[in-house]
N, CA, C and O atoms as a printed pandas DataFrame, in Angstrom:
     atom_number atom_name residue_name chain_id  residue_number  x_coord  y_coord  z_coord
0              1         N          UNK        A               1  208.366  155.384  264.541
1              2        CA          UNK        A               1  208.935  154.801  265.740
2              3         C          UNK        A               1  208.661  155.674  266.957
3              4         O          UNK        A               1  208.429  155.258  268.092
4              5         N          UNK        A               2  208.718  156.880  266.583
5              6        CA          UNK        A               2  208.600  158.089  267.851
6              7         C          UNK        A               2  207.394  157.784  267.901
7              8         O          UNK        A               2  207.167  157.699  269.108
8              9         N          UNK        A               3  206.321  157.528  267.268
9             10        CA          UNK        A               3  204.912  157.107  267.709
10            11         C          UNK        A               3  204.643  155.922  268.567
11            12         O          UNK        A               3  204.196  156.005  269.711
12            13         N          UNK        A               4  204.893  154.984  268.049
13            14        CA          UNK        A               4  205.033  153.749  268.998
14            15         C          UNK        A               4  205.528  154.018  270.649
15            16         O          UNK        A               4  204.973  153.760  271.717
16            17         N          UNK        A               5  206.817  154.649  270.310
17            18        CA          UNK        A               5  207.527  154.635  271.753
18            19         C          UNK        A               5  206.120  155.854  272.748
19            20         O          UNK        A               5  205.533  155.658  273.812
20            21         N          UNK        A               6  206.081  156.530  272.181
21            22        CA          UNK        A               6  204.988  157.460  272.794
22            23         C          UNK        A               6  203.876  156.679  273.690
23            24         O          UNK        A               6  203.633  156.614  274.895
24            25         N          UNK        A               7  203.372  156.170  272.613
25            26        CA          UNK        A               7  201.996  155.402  273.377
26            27         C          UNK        A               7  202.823  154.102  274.411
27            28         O          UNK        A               7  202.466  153.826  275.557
28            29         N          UNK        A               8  203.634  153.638  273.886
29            30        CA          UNK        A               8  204.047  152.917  275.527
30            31         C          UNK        A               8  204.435  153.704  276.214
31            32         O          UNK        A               8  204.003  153.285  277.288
32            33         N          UNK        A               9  204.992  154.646  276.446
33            34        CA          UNK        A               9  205.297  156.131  277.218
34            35         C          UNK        A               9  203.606  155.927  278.259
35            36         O          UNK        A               9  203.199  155.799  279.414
36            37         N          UNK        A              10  203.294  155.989  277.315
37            38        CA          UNK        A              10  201.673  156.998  278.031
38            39         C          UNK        A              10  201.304  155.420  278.555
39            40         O          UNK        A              10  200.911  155.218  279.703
40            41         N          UNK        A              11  201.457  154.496  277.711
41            42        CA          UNK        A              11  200.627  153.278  278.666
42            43         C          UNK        A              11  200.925  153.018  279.956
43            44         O          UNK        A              11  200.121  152.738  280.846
44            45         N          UNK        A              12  202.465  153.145  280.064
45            46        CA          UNK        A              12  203.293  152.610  280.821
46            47         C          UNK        A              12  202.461  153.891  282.233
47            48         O          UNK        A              12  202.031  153.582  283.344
48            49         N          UNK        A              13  202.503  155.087  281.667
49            50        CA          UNK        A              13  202.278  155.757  283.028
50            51         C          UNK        A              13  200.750  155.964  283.423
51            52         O          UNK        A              13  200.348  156.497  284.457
52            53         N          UNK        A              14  200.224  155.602  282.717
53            54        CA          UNK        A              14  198.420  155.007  282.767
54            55         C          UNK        A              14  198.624  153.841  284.033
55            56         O          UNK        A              14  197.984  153.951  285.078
56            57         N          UNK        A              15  199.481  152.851  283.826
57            58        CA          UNK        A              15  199.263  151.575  284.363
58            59         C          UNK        A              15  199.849  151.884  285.705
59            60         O          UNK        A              15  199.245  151.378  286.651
60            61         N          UNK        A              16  200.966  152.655  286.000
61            62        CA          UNK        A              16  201.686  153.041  286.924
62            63         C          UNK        A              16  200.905  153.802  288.210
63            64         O          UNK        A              16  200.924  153.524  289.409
64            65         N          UNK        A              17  200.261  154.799  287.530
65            66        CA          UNK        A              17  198.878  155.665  287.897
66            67         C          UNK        A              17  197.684  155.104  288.589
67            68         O          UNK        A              17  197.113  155.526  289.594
68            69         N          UNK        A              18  197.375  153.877  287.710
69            70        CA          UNK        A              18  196.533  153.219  288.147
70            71         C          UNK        A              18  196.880  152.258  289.264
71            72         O          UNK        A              18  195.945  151.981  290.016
72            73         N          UNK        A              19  197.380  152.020  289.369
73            74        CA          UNK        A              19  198.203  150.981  290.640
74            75         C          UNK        A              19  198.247  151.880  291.639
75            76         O          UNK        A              19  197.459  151.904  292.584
76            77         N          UNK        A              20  199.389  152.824  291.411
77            78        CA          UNK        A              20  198.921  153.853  292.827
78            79         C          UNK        A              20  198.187  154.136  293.359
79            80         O          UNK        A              20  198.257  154.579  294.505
80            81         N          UNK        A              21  196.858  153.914  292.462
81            82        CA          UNK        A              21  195.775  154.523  292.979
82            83         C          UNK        A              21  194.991  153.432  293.772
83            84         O          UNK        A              21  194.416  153.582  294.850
84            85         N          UNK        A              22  195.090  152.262  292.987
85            86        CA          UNK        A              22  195.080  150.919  293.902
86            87         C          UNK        A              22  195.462  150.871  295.178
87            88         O          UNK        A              22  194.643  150.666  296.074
88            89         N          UNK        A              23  196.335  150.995  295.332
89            90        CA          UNK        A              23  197.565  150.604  296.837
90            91         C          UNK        A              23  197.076  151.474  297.236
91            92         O          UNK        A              23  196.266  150.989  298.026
92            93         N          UNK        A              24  196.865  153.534  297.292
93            94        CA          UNK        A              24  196.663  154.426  297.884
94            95         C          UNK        A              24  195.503  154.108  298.401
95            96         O          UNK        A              24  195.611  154.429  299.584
96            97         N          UNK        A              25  194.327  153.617  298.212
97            98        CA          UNK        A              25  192.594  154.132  298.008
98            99         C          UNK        A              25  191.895  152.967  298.732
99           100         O          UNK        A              25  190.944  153.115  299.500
100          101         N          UNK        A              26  192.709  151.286  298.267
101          102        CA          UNK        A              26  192.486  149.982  298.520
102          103         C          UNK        A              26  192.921  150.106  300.022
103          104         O          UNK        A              26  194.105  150.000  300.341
104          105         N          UNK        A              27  191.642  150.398  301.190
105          106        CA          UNK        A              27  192.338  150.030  302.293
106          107         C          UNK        A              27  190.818  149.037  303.195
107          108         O          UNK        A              27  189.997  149.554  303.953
108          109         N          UNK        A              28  190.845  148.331  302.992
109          110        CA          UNK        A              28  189.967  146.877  303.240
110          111         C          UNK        A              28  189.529  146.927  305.051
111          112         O          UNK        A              28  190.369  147.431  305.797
112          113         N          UNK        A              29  188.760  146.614  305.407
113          114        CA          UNK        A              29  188.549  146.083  306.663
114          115         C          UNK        A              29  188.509  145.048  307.039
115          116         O          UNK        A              29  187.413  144.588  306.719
116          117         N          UNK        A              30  189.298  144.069  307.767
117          118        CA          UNK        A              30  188.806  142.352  307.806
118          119         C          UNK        A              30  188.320  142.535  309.403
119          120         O          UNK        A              30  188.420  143.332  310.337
120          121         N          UNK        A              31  187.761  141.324  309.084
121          122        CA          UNK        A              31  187.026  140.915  310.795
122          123         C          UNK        A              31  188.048  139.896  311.322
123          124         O          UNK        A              31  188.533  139.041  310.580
124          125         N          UNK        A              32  188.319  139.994  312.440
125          126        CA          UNK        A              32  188.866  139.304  313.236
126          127         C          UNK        A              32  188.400  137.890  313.349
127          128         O          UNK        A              32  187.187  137.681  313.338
128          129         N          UNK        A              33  189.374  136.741  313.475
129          130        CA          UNK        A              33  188.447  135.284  314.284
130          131         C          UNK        A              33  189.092  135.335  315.415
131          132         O          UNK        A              33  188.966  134.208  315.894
132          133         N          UNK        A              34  189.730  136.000  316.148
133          134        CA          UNK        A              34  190.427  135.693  317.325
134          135         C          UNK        A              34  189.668  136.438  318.363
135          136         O          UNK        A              34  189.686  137.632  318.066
136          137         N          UNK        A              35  188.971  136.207  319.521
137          138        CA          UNK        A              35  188.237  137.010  320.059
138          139         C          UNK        A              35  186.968  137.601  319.984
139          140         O          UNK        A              35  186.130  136.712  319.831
140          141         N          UNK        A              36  186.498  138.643  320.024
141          142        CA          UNK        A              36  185.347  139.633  319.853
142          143         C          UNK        A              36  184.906  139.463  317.703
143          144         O          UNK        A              36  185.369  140.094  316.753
144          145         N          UNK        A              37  184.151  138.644  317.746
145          146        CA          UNK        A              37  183.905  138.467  316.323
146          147         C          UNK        A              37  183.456  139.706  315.889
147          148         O          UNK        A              37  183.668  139.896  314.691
148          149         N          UNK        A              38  182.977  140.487  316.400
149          150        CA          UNK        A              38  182.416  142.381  316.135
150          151         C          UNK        A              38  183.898  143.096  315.966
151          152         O          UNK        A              38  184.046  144.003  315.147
152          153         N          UNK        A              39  184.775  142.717  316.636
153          154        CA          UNK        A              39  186.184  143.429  316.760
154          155         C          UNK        A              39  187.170  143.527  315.483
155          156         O          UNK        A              39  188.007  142.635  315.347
156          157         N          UNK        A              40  187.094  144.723  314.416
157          158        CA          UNK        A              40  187.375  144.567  313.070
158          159         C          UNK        A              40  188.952  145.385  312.977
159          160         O          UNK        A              40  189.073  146.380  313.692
160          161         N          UNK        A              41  189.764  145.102  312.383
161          162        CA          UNK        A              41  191.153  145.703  312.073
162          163         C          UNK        A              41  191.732  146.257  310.989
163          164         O          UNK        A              41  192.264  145.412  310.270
164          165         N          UNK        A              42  191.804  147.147  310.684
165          166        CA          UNK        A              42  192.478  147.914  309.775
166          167         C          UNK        A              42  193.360  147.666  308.847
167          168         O          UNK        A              42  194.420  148.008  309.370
168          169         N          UNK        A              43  193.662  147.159  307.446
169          170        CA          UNK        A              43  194.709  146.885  306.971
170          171         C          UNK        A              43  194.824  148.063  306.158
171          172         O          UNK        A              43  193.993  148.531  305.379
172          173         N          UNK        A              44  196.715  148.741  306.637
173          174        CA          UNK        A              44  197.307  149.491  306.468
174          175         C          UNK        A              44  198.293  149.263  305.253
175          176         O          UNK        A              44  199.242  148.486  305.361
176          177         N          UNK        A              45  198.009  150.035  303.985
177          178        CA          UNK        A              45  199.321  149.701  303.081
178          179         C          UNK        A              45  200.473  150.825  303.089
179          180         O          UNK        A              45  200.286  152.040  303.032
180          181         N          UNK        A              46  201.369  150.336  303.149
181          182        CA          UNK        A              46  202.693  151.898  303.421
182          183         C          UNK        A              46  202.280  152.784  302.530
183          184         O          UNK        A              46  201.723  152.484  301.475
184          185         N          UNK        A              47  202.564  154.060  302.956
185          186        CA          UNK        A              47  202.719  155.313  301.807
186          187         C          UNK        A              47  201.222  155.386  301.681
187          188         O          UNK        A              47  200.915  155.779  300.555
188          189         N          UNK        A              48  200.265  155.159  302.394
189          190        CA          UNK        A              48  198.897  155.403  302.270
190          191         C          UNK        A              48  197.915  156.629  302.718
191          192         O          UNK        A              48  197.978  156.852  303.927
192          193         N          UNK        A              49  197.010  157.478  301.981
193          194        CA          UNK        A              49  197.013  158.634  303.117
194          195         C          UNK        A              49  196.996  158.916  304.179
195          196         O          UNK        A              49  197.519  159.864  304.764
196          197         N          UNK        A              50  195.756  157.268  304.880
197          198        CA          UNK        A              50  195.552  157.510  305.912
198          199         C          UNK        A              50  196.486  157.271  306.967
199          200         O          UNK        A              50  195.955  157.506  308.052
200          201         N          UNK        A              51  197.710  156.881  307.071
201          202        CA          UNK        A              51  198.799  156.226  307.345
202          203         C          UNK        A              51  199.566  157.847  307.746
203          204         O          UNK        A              51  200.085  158.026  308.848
204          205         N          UNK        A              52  199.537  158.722  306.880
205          206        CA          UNK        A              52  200.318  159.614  306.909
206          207         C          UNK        A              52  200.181  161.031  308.551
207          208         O          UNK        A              52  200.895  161.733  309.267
208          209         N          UNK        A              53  198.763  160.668  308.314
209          210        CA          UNK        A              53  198.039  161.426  309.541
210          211         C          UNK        A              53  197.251  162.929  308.910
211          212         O          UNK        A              53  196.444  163.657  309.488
212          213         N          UNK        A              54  197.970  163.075  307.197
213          214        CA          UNK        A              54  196.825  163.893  307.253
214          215         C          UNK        A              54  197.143  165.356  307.239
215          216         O          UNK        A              54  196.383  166.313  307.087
216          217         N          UNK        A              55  198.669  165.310  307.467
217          218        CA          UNK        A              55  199.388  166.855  307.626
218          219         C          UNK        A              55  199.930  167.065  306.289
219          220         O          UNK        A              55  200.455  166.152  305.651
220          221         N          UNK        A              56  199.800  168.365  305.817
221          222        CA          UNK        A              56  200.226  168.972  304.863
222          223         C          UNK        A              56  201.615  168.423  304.308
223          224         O          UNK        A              56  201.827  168.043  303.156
224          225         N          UNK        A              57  202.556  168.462  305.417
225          226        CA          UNK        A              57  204.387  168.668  304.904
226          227         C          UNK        A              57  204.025  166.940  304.584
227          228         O          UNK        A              57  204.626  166.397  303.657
228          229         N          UNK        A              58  202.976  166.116  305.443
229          230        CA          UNK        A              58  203.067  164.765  305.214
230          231         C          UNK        A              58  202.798  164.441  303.437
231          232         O          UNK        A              58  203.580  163.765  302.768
232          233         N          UNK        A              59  201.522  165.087  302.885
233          234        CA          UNK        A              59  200.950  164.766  301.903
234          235         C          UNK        A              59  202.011  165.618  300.678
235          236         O          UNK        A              59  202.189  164.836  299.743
236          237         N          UNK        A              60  202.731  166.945  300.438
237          238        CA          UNK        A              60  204.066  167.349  300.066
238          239         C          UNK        A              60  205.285  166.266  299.913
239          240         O          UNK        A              60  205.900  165.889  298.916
240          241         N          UNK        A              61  205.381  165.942  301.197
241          242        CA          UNK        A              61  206.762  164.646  300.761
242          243         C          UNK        A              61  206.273  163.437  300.043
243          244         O          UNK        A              61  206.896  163.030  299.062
244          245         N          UNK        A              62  204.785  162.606  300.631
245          246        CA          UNK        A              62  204.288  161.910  299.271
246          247         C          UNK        A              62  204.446  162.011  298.455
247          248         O          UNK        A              62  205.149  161.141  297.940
248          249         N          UNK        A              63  204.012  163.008  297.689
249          250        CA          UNK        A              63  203.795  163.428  296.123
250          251         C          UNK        A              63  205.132  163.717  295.809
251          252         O          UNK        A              63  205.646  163.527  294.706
252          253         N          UNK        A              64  205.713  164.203  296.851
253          254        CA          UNK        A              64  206.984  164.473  295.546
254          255         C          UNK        A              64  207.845  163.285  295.656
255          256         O          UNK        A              64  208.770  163.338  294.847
256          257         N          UNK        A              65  207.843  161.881  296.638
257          258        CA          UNK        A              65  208.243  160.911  296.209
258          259         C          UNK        A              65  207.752  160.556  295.052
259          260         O          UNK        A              65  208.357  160.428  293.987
260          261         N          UNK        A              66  206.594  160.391  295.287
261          262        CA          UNK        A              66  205.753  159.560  294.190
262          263         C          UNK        A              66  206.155  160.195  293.181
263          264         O          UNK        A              66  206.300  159.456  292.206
264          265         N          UNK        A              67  206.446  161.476  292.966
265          266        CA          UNK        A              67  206.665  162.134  291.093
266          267         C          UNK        A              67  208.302  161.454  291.338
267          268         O          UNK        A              67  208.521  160.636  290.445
268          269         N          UNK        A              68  209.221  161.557  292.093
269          270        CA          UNK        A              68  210.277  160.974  291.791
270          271         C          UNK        A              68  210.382  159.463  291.655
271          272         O          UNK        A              68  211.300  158.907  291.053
272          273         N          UNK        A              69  209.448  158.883  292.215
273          274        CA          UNK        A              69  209.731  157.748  291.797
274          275         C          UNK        A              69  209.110  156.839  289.989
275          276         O          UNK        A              69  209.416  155.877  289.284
276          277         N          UNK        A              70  208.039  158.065  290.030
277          278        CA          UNK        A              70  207.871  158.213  288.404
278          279         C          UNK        A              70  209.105  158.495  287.576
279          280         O          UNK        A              70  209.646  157.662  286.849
280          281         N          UNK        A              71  209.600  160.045  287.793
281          282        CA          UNK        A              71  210.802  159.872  287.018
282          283         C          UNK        A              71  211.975  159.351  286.709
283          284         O          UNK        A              71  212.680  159.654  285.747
284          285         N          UNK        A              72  212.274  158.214  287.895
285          286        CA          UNK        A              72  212.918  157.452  287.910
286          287         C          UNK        A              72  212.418  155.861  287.265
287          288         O          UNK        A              72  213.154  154.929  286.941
288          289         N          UNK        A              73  211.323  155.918  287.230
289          290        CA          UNK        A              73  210.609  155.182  285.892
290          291         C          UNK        A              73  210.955  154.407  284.698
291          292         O          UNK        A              73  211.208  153.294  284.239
292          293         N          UNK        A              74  210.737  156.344  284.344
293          294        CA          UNK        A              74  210.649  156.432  283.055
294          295         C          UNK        A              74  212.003  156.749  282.544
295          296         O          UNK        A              74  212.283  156.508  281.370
296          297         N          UNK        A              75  213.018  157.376  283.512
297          298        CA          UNK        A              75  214.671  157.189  283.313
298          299         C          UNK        A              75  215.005  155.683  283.200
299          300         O          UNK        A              75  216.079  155.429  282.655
300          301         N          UNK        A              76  214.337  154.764  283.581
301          302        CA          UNK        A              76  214.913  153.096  283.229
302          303         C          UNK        A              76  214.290  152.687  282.145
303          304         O          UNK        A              76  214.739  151.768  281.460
304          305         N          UNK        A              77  213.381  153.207  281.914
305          306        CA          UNK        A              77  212.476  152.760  280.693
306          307         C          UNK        A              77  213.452  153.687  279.313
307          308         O          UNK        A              77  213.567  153.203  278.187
308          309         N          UNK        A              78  213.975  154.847  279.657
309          310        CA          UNK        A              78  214.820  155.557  278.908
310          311         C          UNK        A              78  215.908  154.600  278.510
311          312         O          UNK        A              78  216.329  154.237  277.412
312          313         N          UNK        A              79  216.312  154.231  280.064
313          314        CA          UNK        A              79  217.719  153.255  279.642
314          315         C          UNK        A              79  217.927  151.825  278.770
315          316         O          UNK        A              79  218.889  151.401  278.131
316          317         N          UNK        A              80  216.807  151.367  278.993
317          318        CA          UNK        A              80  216.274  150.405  278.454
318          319         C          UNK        A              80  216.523  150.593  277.038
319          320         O          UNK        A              80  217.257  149.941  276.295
320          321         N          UNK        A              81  215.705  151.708  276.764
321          322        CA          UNK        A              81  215.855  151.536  275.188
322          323         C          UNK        A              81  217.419  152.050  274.322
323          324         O          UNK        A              81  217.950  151.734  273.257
324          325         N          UNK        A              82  217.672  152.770  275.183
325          326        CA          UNK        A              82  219.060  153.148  275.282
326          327         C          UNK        A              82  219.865  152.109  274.382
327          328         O          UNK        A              82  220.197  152.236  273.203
328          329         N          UNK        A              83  220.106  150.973  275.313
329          330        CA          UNK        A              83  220.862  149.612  275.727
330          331         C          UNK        A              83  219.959  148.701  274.579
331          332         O          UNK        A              83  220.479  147.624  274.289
332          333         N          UNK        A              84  218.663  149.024  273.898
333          334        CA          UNK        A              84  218.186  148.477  272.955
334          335         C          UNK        A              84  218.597  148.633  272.038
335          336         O          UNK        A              84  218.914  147.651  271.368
336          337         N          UNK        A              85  218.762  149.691  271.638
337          338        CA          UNK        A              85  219.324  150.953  270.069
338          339         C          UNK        A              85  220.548  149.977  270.078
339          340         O          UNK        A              85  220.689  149.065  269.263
340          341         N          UNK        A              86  221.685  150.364  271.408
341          342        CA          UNK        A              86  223.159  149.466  271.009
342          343         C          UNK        A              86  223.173  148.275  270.441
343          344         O          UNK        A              86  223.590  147.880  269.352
344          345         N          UNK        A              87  222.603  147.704  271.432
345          346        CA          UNK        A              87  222.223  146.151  271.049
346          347         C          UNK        A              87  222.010  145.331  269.396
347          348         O          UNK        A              87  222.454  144.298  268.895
348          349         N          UNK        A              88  220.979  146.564  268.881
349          350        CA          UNK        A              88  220.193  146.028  267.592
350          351         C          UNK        A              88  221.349  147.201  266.575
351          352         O          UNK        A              88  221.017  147.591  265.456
352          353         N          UNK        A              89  222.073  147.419  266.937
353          354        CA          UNK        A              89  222.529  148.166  265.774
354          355         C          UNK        A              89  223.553  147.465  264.999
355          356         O          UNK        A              89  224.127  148.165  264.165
356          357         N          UNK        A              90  223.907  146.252  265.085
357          358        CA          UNK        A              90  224.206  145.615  264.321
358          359         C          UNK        A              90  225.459  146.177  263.293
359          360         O          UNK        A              90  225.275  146.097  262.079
360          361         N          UNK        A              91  226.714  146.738  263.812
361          362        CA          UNK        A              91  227.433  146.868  263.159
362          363         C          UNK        A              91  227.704  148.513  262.938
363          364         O          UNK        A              91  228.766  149.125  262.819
364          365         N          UNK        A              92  226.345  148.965  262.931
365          366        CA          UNK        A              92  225.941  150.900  262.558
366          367         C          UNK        A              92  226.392  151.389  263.231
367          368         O          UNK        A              92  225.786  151.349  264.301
368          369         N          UNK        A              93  227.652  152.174  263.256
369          370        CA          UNK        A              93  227.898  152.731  264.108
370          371         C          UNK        A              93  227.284  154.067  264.621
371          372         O          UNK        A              93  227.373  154.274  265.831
372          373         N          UNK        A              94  226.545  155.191  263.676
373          374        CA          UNK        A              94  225.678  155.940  263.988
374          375         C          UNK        A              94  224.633  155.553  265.404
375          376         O          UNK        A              94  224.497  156.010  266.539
376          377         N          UNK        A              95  223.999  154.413  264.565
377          378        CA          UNK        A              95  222.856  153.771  265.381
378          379         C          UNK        A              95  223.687  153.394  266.901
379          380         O          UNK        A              95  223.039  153.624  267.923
380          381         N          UNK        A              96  224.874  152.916  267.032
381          382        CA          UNK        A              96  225.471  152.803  268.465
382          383         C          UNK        A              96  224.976  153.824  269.303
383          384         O          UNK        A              96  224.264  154.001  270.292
384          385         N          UNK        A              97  225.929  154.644  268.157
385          386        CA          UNK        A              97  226.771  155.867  269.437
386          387         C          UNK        A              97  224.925  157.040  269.810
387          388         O          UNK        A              97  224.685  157.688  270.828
388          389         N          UNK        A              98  224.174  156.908  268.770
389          390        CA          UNK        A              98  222.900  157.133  268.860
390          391         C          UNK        A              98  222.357  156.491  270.395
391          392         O          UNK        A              98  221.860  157.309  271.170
392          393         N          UNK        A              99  222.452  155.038  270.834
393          394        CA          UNK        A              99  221.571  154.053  271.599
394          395         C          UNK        A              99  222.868  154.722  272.694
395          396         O          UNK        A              99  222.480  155.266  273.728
396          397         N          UNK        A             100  224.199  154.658  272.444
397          398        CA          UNK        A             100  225.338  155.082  274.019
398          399         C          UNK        A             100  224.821  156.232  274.336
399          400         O          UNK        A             100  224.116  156.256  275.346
400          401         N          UNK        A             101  225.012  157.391  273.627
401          402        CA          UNK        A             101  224.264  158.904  273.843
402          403         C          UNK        A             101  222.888  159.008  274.660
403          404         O          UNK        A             101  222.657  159.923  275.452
404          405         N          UNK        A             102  221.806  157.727  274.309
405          406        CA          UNK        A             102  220.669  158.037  275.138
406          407         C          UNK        A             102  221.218  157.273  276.812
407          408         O          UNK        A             102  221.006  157.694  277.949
408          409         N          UNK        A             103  221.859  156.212  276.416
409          410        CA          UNK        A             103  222.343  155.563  277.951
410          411         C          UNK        A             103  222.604  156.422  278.659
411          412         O          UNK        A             103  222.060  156.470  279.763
412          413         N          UNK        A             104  223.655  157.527  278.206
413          414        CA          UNK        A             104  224.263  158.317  278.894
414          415         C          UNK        A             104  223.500  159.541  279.816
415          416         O          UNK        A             104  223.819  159.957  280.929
416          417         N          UNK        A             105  222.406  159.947  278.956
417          418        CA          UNK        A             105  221.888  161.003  279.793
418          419         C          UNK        A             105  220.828  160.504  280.276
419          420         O          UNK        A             105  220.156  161.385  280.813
420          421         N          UNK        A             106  219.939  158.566  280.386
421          422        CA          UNK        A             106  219.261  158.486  281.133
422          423         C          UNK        A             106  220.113  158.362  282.659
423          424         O          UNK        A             106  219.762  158.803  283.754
424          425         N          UNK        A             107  221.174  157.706  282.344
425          426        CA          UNK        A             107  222.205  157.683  283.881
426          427         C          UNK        A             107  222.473  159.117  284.560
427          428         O          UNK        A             107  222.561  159.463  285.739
428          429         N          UNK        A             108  222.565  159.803  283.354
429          430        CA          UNK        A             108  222.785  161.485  284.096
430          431         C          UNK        A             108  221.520  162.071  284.884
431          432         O          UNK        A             108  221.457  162.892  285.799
432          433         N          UNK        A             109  220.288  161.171  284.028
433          434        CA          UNK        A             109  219.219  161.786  284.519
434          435         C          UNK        A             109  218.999  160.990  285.891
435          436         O          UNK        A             109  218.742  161.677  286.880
436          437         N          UNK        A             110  219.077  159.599  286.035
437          438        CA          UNK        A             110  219.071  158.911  287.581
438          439         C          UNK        A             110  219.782  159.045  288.857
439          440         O          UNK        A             110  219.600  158.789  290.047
440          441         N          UNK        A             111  220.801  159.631  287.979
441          442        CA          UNK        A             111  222.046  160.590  289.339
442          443         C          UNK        A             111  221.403  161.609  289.778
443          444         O          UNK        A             111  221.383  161.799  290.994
444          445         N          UNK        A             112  220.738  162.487  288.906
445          446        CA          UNK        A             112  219.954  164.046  289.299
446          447         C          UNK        A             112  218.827  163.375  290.029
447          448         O          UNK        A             112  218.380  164.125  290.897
448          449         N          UNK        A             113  218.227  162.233  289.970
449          450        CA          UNK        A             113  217.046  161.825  290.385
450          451         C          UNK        A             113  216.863  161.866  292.098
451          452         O          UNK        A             113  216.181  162.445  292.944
452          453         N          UNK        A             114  218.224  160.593  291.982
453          454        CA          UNK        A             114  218.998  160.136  293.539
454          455         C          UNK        A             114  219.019  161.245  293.774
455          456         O          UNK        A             114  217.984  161.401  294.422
456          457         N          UNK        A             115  219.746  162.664  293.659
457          458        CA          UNK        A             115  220.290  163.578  294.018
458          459         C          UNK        A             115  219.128  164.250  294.864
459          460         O          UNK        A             115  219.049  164.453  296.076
460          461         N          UNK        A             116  218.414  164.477  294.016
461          462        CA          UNK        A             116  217.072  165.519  294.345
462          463         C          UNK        A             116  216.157  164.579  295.328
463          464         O          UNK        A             116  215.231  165.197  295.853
464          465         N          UNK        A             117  216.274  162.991  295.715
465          466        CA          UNK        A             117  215.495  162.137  296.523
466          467         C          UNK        A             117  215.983  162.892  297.966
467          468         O          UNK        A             117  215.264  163.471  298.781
468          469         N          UNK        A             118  217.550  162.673  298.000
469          470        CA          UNK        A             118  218.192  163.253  299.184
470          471         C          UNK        A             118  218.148  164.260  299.868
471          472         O          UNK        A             118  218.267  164.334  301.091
472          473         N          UNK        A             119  217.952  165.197  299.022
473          474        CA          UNK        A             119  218.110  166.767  299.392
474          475         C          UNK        A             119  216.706  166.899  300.002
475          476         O          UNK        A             119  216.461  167.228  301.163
476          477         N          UNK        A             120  215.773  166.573  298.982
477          478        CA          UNK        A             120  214.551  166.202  299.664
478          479         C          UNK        A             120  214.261  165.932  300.579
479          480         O          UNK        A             120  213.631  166.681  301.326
480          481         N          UNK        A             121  214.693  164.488  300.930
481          482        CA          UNK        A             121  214.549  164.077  302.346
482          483         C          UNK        A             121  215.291  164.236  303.530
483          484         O          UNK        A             121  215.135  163.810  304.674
484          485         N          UNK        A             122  216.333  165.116  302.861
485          486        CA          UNK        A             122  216.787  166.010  303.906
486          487         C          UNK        A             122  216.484  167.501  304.212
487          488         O          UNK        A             122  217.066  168.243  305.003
488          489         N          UNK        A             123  215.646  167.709  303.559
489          490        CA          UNK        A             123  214.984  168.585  304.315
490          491         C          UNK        A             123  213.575  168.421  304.352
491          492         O          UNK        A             123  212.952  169.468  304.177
492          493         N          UNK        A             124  212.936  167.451  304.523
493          494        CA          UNK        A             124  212.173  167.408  304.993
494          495         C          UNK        A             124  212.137  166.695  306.988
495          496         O          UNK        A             124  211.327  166.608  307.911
496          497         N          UNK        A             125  213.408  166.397  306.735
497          498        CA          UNK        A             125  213.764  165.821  308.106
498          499         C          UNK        A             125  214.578  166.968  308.944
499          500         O          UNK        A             125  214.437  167.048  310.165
500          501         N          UNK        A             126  215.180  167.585  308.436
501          502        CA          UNK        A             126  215.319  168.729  309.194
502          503         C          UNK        A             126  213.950  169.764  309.470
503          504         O          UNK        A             126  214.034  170.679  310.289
504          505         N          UNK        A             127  212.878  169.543  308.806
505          506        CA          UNK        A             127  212.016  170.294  309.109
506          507         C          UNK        A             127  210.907  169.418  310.213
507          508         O          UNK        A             127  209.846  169.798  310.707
508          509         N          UNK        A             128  211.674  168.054  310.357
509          510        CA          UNK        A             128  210.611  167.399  311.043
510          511         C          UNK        A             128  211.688  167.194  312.642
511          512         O          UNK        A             128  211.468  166.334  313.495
512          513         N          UNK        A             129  212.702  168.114  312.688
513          514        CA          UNK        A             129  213.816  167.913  313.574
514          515         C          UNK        A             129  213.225  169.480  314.292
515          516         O          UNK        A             129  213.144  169.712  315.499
516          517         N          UNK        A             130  212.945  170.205  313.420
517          518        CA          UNK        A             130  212.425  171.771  314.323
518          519         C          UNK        A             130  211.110  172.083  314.744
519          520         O          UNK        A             130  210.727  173.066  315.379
520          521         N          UNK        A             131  210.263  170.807  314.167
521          522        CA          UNK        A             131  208.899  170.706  314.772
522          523         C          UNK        A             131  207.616  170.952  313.529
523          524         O          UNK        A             131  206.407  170.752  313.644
524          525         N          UNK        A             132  208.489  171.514  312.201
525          526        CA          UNK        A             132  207.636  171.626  311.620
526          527         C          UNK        A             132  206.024  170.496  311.017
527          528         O          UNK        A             132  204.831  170.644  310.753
528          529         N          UNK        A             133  207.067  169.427  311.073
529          530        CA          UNK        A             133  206.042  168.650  309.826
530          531         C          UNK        A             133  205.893  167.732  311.360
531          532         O          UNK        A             133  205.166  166.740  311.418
């Protein structure tokens, strides 16, 4: 079973990976019909590098969203199975309190998650309040 769950582990953050890299990289040029048919416009996707401008503290707070919003992920994907174990245990009480026990510390782990989003982005805004970033 620890095998199984593994490789969806790893698929799941293969596919996750790959998308980012989509949205990050995928930035298209269309041509205009309104006006100057030569006159071409930029489509911008949020959270994109070029979007960011390119500064260090900019490309730092990216990434460490982006890893938090991974680990916040894979904390629901935790919970998930969590809330699966209860579900299918059918009477076992081992197998419950087994599936409550993982609930419990993926929620502990999404509180630390939130926690560390904040602090984060509070200081990265105080550093963008003194001129740094």
């Amino acid at each position: 079973m620890r095998k199984l769950s593994a490789k969806i582990l790893a698929a799941v953050m293969v596919s996750v990976t790959s998308l980012w890299f989509l949205v990050t990289y995928a930035q298209p040029t269309v041509t205009t019909s309104f006006g100057d048919a030569t006159q071409t416009a930029s489509v911008w996707v949020a959270g994109a590098w070029a979007s960011t401008g390119g500064k260090l503290v900019d490309v730092v707070k990216s990434f460490v969203n982006w890893m938090l919003g991974i680990l916040a992920l894979i904390a629901l994907i935790i919970l998930i199975w969590g809330g699966f174990q209860m579900v299918t245990a059918a009477g076992d009480d081992a197998k419950y309190k087994k599936g409550f026990k993982i609930l419990q510390q993926a929620a502990i782990g999404l509180v630390f998650i939130g926690v560390s989003w904040l602090v984060v982005s509070l200081i990265f805004r105080l550093l963008g309040i003194i001129g740094v970033a």
